[in-house]
KEKE-3310 file (N, C-alpha, C; in steps of 0.2 Angstrom, whole numbers, plus 5000, padded with zeros to 4 digits):
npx = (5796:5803:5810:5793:5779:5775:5763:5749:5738:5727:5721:5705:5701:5692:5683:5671:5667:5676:5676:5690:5691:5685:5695:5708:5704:5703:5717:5724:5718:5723:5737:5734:5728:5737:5744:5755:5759:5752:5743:5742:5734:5742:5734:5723:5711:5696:5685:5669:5658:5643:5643:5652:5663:5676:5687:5702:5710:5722:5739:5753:5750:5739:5747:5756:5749:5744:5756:5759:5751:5751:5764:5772:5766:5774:5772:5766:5764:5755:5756:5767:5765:5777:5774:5767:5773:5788:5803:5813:5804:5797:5806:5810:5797:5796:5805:5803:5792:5795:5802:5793:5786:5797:5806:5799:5793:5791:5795:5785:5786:5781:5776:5763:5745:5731:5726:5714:5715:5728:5725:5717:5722:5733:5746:5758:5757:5762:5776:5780:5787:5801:5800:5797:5810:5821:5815:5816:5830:5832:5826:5830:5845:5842:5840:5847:5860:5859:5859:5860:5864:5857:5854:5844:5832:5820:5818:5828:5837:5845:5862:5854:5851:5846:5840:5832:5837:5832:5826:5834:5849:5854:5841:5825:5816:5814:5802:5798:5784:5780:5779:5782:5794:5803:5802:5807:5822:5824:5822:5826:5840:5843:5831:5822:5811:5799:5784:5767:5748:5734:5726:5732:5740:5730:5728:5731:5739:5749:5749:5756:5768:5773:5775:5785:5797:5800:5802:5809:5823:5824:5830:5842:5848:5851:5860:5858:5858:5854:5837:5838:5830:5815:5799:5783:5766:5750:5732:5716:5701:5687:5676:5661:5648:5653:5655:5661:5676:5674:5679:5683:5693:5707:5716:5707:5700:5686:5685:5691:5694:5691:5698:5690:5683:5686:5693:5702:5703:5709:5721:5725:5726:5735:5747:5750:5755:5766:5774:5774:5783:5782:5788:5780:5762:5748:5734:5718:5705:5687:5673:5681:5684:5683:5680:5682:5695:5699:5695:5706:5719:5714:5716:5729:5735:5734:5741:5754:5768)
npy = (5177:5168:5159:5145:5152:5151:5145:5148:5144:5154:5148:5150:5162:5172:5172:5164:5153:5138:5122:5109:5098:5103:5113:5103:5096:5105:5109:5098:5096:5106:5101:5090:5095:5101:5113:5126:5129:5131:5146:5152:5165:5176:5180:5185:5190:5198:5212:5213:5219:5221:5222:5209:5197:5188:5176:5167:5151:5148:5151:5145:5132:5127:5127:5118:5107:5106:5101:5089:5082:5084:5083:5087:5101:5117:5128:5140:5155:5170:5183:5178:5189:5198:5200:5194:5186:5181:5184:5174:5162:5162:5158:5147:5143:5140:5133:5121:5114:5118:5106:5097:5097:5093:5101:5112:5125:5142:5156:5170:5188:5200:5217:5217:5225:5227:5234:5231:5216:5214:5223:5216:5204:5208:5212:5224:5237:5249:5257:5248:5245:5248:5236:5226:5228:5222:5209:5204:5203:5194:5182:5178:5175:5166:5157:5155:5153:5147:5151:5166:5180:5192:5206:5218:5233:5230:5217:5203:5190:5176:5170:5162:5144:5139:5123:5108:5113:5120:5114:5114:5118:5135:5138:5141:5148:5166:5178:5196:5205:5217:5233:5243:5258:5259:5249:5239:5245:5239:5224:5221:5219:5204:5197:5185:5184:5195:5202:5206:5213:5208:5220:5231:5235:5237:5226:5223:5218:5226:5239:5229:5228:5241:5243:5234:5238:5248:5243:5233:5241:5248:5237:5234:5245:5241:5234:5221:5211:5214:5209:5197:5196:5189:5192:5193:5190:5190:5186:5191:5181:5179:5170:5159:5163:5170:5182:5195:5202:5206:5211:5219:5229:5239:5232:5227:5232:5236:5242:5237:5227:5212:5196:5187:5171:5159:5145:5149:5163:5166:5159:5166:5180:5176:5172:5187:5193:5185:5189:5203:5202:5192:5178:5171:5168:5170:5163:5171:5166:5169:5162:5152:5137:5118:5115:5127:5128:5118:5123:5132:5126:5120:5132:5134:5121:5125:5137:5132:5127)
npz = (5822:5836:5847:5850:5857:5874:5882:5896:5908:5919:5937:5944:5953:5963:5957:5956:5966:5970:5971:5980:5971:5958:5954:5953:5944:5934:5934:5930:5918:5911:5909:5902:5888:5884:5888:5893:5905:5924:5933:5947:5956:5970:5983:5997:6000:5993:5991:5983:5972:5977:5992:5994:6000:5998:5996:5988:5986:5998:5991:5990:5997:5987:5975:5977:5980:5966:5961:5964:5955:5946:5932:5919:5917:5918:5935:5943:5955:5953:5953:5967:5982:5992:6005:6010:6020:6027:6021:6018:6022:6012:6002:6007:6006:5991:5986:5992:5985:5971:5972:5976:5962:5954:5948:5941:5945:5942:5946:5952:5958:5967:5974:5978:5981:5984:5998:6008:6009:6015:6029:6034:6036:6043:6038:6036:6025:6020:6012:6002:5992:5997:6006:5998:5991:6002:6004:5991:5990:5999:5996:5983:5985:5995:5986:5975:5981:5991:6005:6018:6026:6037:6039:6039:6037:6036:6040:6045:6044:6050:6051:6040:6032:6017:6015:6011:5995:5981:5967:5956:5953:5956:5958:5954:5939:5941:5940:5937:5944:5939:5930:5935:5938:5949:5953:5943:5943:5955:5952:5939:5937:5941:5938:5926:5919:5915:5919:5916:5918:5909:5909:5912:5898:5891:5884:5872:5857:5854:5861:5871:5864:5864:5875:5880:5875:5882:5895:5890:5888:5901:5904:5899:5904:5917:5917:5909:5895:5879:5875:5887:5896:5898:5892:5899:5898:5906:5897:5891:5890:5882:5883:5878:5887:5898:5911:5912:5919:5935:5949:5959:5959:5953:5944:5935:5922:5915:5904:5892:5880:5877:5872:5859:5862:5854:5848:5836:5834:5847:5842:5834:5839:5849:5842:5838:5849:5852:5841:5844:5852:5866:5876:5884:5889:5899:5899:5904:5907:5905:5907:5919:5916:5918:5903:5896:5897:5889:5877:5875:5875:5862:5856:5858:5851:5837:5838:5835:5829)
capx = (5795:5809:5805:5788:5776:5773:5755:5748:5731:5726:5715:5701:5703:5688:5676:5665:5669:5680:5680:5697:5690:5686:5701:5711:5702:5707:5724:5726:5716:5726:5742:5730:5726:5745:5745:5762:5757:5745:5747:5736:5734:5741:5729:5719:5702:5693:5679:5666:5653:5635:5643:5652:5669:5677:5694:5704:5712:5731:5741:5757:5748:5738:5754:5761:5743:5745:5761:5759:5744:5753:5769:5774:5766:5776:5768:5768:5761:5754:5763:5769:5767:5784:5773:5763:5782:5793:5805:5816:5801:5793:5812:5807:5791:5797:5809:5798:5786:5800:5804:5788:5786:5802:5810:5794:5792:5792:5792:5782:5788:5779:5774:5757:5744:5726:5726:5709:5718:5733:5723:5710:5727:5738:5750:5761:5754:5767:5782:5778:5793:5806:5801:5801:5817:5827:5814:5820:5838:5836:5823:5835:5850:5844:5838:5853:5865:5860:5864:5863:5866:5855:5849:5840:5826:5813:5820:5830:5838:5853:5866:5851:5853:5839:5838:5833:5836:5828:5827:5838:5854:5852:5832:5818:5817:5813:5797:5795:5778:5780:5785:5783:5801:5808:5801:5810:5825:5826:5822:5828:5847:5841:5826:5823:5808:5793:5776:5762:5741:5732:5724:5740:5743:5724:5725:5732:5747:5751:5754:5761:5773:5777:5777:5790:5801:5800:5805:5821:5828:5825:5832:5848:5852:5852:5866:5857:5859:5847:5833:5840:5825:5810:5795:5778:5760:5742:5729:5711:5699:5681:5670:5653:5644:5656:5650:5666:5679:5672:5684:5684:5701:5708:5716:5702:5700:5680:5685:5696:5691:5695:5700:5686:5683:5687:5700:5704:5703:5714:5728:5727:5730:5743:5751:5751:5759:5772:5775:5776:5790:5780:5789:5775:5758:5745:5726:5715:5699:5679:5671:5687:5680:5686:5678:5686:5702:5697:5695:5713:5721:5712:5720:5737:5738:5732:5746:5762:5768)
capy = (5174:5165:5153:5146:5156:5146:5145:5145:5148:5156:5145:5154:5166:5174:5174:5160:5149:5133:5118:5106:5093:5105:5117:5099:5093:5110:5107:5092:5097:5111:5098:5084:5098:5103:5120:5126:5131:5134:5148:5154:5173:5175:5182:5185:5194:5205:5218:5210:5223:5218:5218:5202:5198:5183:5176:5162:5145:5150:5150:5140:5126:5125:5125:5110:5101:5105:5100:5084:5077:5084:5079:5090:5110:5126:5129:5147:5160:5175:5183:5181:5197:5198:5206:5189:5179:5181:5181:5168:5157:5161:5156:5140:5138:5141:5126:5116:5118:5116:5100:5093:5099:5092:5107:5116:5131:5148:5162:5177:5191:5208:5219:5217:5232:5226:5235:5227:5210:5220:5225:5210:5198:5210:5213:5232:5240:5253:5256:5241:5245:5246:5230:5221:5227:5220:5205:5200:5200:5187:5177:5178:5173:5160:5150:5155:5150:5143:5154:5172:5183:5198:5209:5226:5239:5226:5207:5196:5181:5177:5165:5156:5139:5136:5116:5106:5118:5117:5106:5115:5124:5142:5140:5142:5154:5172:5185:5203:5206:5224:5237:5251:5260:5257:5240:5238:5245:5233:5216:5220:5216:5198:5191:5178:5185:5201:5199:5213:5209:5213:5230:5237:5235:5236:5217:5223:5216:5233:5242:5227:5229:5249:5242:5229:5240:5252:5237:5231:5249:5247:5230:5237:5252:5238:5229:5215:5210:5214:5200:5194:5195:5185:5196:5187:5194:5188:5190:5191:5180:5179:5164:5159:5163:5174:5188:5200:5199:5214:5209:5224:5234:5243:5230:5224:5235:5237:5244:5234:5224:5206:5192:5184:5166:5154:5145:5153:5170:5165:5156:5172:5186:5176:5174:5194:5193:5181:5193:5209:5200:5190:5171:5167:5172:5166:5166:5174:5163:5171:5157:5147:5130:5113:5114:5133:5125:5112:5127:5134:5119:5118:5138:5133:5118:5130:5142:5128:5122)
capz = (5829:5837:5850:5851:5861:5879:5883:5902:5910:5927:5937:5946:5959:5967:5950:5959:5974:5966:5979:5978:5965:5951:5952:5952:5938:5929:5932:5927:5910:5906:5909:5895:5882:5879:5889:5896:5912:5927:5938:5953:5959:5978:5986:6001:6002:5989:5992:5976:5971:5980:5995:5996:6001:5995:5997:5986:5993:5999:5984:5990:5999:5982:5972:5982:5978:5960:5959:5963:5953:5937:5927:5916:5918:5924:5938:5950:5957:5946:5958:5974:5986:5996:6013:6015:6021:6030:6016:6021:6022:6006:6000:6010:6001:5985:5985:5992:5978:5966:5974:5974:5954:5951:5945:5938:5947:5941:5952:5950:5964:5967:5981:5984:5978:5988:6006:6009:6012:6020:6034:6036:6037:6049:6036:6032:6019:6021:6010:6000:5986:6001:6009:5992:5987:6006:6004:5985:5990:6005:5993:5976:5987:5995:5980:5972:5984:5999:6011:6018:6035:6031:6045:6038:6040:6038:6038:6047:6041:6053:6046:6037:6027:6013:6016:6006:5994:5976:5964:5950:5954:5956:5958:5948:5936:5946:5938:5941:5943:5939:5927:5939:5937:5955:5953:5936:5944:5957:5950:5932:5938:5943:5934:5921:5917:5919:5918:5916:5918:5905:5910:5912:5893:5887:5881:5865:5855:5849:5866:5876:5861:5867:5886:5880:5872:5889:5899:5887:5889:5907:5906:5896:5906:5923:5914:5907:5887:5875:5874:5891:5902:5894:5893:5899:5898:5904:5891:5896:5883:5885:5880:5880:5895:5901:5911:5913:5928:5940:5954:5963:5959:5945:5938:5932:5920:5913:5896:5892:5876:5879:5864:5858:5863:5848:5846:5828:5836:5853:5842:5831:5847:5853:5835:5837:5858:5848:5837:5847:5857:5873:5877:5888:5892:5904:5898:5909:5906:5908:5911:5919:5918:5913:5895:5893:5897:5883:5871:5876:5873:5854:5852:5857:5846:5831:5836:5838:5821)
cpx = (5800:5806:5798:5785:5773:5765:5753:5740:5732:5722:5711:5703:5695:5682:5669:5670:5670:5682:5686:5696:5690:5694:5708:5711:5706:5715:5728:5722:5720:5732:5739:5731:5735:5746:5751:5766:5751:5750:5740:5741:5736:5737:5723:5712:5701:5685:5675:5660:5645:5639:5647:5659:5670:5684:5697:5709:5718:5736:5749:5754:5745:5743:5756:5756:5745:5752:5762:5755:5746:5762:5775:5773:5772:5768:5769:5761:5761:5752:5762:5770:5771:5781:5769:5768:5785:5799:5810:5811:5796:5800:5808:5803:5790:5802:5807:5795:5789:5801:5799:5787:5790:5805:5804:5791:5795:5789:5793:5782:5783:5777:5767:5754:5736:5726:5722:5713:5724:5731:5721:5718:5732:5745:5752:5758:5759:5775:5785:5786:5800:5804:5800:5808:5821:5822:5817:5827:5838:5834:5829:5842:5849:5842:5842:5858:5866:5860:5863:5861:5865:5851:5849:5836:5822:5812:5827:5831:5846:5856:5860:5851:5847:5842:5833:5836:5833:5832:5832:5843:5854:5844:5830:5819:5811:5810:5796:5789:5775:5781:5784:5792:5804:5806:5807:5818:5828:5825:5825:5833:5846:5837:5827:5818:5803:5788:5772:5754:5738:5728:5729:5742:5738:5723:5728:5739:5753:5755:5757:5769:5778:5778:5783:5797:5803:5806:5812:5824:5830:5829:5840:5851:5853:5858:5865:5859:5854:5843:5837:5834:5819:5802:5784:5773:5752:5738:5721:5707:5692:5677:5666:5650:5648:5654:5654:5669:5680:5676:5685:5689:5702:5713:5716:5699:5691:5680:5688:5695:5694:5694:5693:5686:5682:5693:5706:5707:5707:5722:5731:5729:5737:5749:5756:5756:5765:5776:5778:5782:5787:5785:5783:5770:5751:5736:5721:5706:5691:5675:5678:5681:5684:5686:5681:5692:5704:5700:5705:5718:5721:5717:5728:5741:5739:5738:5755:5762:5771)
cpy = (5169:5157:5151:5148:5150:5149:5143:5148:5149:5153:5150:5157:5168:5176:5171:5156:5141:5127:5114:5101:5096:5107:5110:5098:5101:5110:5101:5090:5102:5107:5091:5088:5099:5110:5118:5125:5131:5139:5151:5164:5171:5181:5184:5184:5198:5208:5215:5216:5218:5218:5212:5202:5188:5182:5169:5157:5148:5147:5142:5133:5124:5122:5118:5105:5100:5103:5092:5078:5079:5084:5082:5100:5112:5126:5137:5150:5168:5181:5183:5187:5194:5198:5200:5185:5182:5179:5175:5162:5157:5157:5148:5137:5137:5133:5121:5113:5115:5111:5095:5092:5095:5097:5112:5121:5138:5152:5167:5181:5196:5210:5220:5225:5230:5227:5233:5222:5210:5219:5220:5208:5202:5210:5220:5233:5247:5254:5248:5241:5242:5240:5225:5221:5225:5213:5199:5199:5195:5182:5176:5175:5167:5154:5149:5151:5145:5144:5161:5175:5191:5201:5218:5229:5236:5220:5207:5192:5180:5170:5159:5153:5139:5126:5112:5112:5116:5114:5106:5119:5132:5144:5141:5149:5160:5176:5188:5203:5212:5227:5243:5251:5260:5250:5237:5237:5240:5226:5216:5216:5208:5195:5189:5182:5191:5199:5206:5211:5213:5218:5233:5238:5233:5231:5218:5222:5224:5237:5237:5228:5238:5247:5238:5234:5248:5248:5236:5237:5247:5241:5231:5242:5246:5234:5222:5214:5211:5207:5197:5192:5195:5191:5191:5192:5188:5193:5187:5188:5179:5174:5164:5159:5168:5182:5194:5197:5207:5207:5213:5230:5236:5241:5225:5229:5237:5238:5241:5227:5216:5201:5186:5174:5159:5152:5146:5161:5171:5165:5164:5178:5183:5173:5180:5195:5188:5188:5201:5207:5195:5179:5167:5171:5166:5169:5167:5171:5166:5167:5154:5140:5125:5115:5122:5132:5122:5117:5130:5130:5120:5124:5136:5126:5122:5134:5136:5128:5113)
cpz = (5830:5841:5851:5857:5865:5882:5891:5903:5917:5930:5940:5950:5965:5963:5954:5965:5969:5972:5977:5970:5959:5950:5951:5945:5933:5929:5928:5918:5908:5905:5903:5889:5878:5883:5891:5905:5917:5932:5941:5955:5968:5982:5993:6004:5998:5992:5986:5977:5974:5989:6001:5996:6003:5995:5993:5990:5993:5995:5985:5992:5992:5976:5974:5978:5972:5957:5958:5962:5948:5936:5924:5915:5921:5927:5944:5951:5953:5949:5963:5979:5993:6005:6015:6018:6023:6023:6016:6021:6017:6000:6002:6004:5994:5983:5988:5987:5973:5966:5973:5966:5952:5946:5939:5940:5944:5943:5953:5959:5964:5974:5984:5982:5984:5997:6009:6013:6017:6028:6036:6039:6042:6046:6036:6027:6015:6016:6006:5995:5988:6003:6004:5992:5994:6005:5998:5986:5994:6000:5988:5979:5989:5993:5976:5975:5989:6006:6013:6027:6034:6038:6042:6040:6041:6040:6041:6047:6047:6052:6042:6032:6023:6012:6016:6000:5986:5971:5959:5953:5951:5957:5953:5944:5942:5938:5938:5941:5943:5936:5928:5938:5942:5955:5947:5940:5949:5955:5943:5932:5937:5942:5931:5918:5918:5916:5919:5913:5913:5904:5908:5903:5887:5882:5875:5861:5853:5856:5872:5872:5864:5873:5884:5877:5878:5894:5897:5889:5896:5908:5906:5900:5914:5921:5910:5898:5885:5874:5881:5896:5897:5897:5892:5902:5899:5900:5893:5888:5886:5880:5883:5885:5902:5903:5914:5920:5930:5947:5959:5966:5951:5941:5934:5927:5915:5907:5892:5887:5877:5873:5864:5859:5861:5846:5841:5830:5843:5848:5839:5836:5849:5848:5836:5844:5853:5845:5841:5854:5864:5871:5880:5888:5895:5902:5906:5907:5908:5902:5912:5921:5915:5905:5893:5893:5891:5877:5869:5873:5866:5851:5852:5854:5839:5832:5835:5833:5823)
residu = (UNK:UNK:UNK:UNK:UNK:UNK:UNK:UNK:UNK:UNK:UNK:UNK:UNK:UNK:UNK:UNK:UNK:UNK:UNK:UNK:UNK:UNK:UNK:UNK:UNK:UNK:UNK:UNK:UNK:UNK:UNK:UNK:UNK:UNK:UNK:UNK:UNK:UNK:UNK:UNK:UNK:UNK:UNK:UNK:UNK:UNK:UNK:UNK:UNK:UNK:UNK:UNK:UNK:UNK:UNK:UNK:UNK:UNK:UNK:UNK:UNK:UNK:UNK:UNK:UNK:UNK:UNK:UNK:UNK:UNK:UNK:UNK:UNK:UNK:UNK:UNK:UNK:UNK:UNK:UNK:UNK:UNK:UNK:UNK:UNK:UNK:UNK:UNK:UNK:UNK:UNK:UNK:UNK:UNK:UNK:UNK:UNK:UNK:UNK:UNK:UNK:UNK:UNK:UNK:UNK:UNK:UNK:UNK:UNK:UNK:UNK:UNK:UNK:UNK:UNK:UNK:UNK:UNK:UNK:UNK:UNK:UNK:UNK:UNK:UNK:UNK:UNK:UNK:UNK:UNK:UNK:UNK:UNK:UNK:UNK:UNK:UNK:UNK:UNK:UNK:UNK:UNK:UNK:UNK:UNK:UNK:UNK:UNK:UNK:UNK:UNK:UNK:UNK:UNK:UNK:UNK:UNK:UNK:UNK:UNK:UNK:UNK:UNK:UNK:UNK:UNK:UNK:UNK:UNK:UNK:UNK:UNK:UNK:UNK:UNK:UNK:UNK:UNK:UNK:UNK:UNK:UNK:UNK:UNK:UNK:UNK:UNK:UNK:UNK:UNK:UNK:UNK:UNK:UNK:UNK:UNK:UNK:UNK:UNK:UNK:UNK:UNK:UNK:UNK:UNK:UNK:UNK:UNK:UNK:UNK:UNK:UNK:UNK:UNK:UNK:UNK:UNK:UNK:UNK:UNK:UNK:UNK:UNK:UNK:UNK:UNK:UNK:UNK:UNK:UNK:UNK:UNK:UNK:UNK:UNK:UNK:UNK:UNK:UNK:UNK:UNK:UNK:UNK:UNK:UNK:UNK:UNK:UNK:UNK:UNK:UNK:UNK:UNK:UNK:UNK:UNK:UNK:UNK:UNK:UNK:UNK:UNK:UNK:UNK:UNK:UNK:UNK:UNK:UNK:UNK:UNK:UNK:UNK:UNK:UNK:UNK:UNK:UNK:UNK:UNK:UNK:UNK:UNK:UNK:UNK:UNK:UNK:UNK:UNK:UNK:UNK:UNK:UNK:UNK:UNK:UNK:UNK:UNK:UNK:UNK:UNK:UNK:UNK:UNK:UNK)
# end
């Protein structure tokens, strides 16, 4: 194992209804315990079995909040979909964010897979791969540069300046949130980092190890260097009183064995995501509560030396 494995949590999403005091308080507990990160799901509206249709608080605004009640976390979005922004103004809101944080934003991209919220919100749903791929070049450029005069099939940026612009020269580190193979192929060239949720890779160190070894090829055949694009994975843990994440899409995956929830048996799973190559990963909490934060915290001391 090389570098030590960085540890983050996901705060809630649409599990229970979360008003601003707790979800603070859990940011600001994951930033006490010692975690690496927090990152929020962006997200709209879901479908919930019985019925019920439930939607989380607006990920950027939230971001901003938690940016500036904590200190030291990585902070992002677990990821950003390209089709809710104008991409030029998620550009915006990205270094905003950043600026607030003081240079602690990590920013997770993807194209958005929930037509549900599509529809509700009056977004495209259509051709999601091509409006990422002209979206990440205005975004990537103008966090990189500062700058660009971008008039295509879906977007319009005409001679636009990003001002202020962020906090780190070049911008925050950039995340696929993909490892679909036109996905792959557009953000490989230009990311920091990929990310994949832990359905896609049945929670297991074993086969995010075959997916990661998918990806580098993928990574190496875009031009990039071996090991050059950091490979980061949420991992779904379930503690006491946990009553499964039915969420209402596929990937939520139901069969999907999830890492028992002891901080002896956390630090050990992600020993083994160390091991099978991951820099990062993001626990995926059932129960997300302060005091399950607490427990995370306890695993990721047990894993550091």
């Amino acid at each position: 194992m090389g570098k030590p494995l960085r540890v983050g949590v996901q705060l809630p999403e649409v599990e229970r209804r979360v008003e601003w005091p707790e979800l603070l308080a859990m940011a600001r507990a994951a930033e006490d315990v010692g975690l690496d990160s927090v990152w929020l799901g962006d997200h709209l509206l879901y479908d919930l079995p019985g019925g019920v249709a439930r939607g989380p608080w607006e990920v950027w605004t939230s971001l901003a909040a938690i940016a500036a009640v904590t200190s030291r976390v990585e902070l992002g979005p677990l990821v950003a979909s390209t089709s809710f922004h104008a991409p030029a103004m998620l550009a915006k809101l990205a270094a905003t964010v950043d600026g607030i944080s003081g240079g602690r934003l990590v920013l997770g991209l993807g194209a958005g897979w929930n037509e549900r919220e599509y529809a509700a919100y009056g977004f495209p749903f259509d051709r999601r791969t091509s409006r990422f791929e002209e979206a990440f070049t205005i975004i990537r450029t103008l966090l990189r540069t500062g700058r660009i005069d971008h008039h295509g099939r879906f977007y319009d940026a005409a001679e636009c300046i990003l001002d202020p612009g962020p906090t780190r020269p070049g911008g925050p580190p950039l995340m696929l949130g993909s490892t679909g193979p036109r996905m792959m192929r557009i953000g490989l060239p230009h990311v920091d980092l990929w990310n994949t949720w832990w359905s896609d890779y049945a929670n297991s160190p074993t086969e995010f190890a075959r997916l990661k070894e998918r990806v580098d090829a993928a990574a190496v055949a875009s031009g990039r260097r071996p090991g050059e694009v950091g490979a980061t994975a949420a991992v779904y843990v379930r503690l006491a009183g946990g009553r499964g994440r039915v969420m209402g899409d596929s990937h939520h995956a139901a069969t999907v064995e999830p890492v028992a929830g002891d901080p002896g048996a956390i630090a050990e799973h992600l020993h083994a995501m160390a091991e099978a190559g991951a820099v990062h990963v993001q626990l995926v909490l059932d129960p997300i509560t302060v005091a399950t934060i607490t427990v995370a915290g306890r695993a990721s001391s047990i894993l550091q030396p």
